[in-house]
N, C-alpha and C positions, 0 to 999 in steps of 0.2 A: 532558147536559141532559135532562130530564124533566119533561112537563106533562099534567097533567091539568084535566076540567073543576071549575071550583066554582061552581055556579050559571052565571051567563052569561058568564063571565069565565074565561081561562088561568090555571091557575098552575103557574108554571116555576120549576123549581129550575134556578139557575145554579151552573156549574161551574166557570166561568174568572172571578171577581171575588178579586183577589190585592192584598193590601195589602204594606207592608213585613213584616210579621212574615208572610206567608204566604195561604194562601187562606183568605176567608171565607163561612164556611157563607149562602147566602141565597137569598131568594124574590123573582119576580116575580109580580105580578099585571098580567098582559098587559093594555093599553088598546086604546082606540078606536084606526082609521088615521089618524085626522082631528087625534090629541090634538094641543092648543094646549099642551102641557105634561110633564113628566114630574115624578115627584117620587118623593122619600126620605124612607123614617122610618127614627127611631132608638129602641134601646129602652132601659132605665133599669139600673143603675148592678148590673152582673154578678155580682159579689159576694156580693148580696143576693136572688139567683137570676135576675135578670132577663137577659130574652130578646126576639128578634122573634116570638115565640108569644106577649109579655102582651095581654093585653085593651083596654089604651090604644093601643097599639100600632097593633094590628089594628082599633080602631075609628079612627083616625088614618086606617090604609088604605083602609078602604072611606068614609071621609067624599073624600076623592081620589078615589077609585076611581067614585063616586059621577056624578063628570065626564067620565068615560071616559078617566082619565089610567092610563097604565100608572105603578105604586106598587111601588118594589125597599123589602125588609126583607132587613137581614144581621143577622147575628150577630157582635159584635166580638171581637177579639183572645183567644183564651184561652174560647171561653162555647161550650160545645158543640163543633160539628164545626169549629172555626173554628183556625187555629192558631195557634201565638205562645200569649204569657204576657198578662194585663193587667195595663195601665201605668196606672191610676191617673186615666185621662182625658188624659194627655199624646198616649203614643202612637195612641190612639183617637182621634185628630184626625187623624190620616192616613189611618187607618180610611176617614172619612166622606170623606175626599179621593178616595180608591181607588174610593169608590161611586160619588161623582160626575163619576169621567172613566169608569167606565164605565158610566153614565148618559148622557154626551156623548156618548162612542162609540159606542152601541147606539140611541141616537134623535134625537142631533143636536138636542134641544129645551132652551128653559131648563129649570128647576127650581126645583121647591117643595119646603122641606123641613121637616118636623116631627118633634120628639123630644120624650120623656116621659123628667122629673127629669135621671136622671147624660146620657140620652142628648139633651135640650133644651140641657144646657151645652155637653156636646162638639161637638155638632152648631153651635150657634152662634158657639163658640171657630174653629172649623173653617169655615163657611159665611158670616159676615162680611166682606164686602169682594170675596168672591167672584162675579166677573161671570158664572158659570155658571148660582148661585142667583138668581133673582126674588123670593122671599118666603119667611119665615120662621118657623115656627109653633114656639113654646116651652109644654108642656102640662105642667102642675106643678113649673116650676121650682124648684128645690131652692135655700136658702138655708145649711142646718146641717143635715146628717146624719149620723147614726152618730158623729160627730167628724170630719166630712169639712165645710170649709168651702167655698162656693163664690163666687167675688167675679166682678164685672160690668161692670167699670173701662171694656171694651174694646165698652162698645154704645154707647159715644159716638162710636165713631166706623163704626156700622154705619147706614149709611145705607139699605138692603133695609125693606118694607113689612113691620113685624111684628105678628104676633099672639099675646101672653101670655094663657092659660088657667088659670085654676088655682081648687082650693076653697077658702071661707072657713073651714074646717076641716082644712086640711091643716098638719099639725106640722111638716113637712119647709121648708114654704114660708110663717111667719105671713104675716097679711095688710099688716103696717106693713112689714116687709122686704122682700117680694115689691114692695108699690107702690115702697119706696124704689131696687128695682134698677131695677123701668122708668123709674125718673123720671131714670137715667143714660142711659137708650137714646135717640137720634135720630132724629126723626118721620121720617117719617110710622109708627105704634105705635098697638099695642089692647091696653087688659088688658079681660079677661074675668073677673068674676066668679062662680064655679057656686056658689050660695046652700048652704051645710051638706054641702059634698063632704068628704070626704078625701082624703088625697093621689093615692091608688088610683079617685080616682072612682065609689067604689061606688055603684051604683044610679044613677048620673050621666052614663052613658057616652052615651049620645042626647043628652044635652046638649052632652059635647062634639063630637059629629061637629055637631050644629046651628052652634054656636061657627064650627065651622072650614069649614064650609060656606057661611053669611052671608057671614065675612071675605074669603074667597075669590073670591066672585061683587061683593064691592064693588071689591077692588082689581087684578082681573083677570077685565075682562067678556067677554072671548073665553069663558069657562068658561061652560057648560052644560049642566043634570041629561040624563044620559043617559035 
């Protein structure tokens, strides 16, 4: 393990987070002692380059981080230093399992978890029903990409406090399909509108830590701006 400073905060590469396919590459950003919380992001769909380096990602983290929650980012299955093959979102749901018992293990705290497009699905497929997770943040949802279909069947029965983010200009996610998956999901649910985003959030990204920041402080009031 290795950490350095980033501004007021640690950031620790971990070396023992091991899924089934192997170890995967990832970052801590150390929190507060006091954290009421720990949380996990995910990042978007590998293939198409994505990594725990994207920019949603990272602004995911420090909207967390924000709280003085210690915020783990890996890198899945096959994407970088990480090993294994990717499975297409299947096996990358053990992935996010792998993170969140070693998230249990390392702080003993619930969890919050937030993922961008391929990583908001897996993350959800994965983090649903799970009494480890607290709440769950979905940031550009993905509907139809590249020819990858994504279907939503299974948020009726996710009962976790959600929060859907996404641009009214994102092609990945229109805005009739994106509203038609949340209207399968089980309250208590937010979608969020960012007015003329793209999928990428260009120019949009303090919108969404704002987003994810609001939701957080409404439905878990122990959290407080460091």
């Amino acid at each position: 393990m290795t950490q350095s400073h980033v501004g007021s905060a640690f950031l620790r590469t971990i070396d023992d987070l091991r899924g089934p396919a192997g170890r995967l590459e990832a970052l801590l950003n150390a929190g507060a002692p006091n954290a009421p919380y720990a949380a996990l992001v995910c990042h978007p769909y590998p293939l198409g380059g994505g990594t725990m380096h994207n920019k949603v990602v990272y602004n995911a983290m420090k909207a967390f981080q924000s709280f003085g929650l210690p915020v783990l980012r890996f890198n899945f299955r096959g994407t970088e230093l990480s090993e294994g093959e990717h499975d297409y979102g299947e096996g990358e749901q053990d992935d996010v399992r792998a993170a969140l018992s070693w998230l249990e293990h390392e702080f003993h705290l619930p969890i919050l978890f937030a993922g961008f497009s391929f990583g908001s699905y897996v993350g959800l497929r994965a983090c649903c029903g799970d009494t480890r997770v607290a709440g769950l943040v979905a940031l550009g949802l993905p509907t139809h990409a590249e020819g990858r279909d994504y279907q939503y069947d299974f948020l009726r029965e996710c009962t976790q406090p959600k929060l859907f983010v996404s641009g009214t200009g994102d092609r990945y996610g229109p805005v009739a399909e994106v509203e038609a998956a949340v209207a399968l999901a089980r309250e208590p649910k937010e979608l969020v509108w960012i007015s003329e985003a793209d999928h990428f959030f260009a120019s949009k990204l303090e919108d969404v830590r704002q987003a994810i920041r609001a939701w957080a402080q409404r439905c878990f009031p122990l959290l407080t701006s460091q």
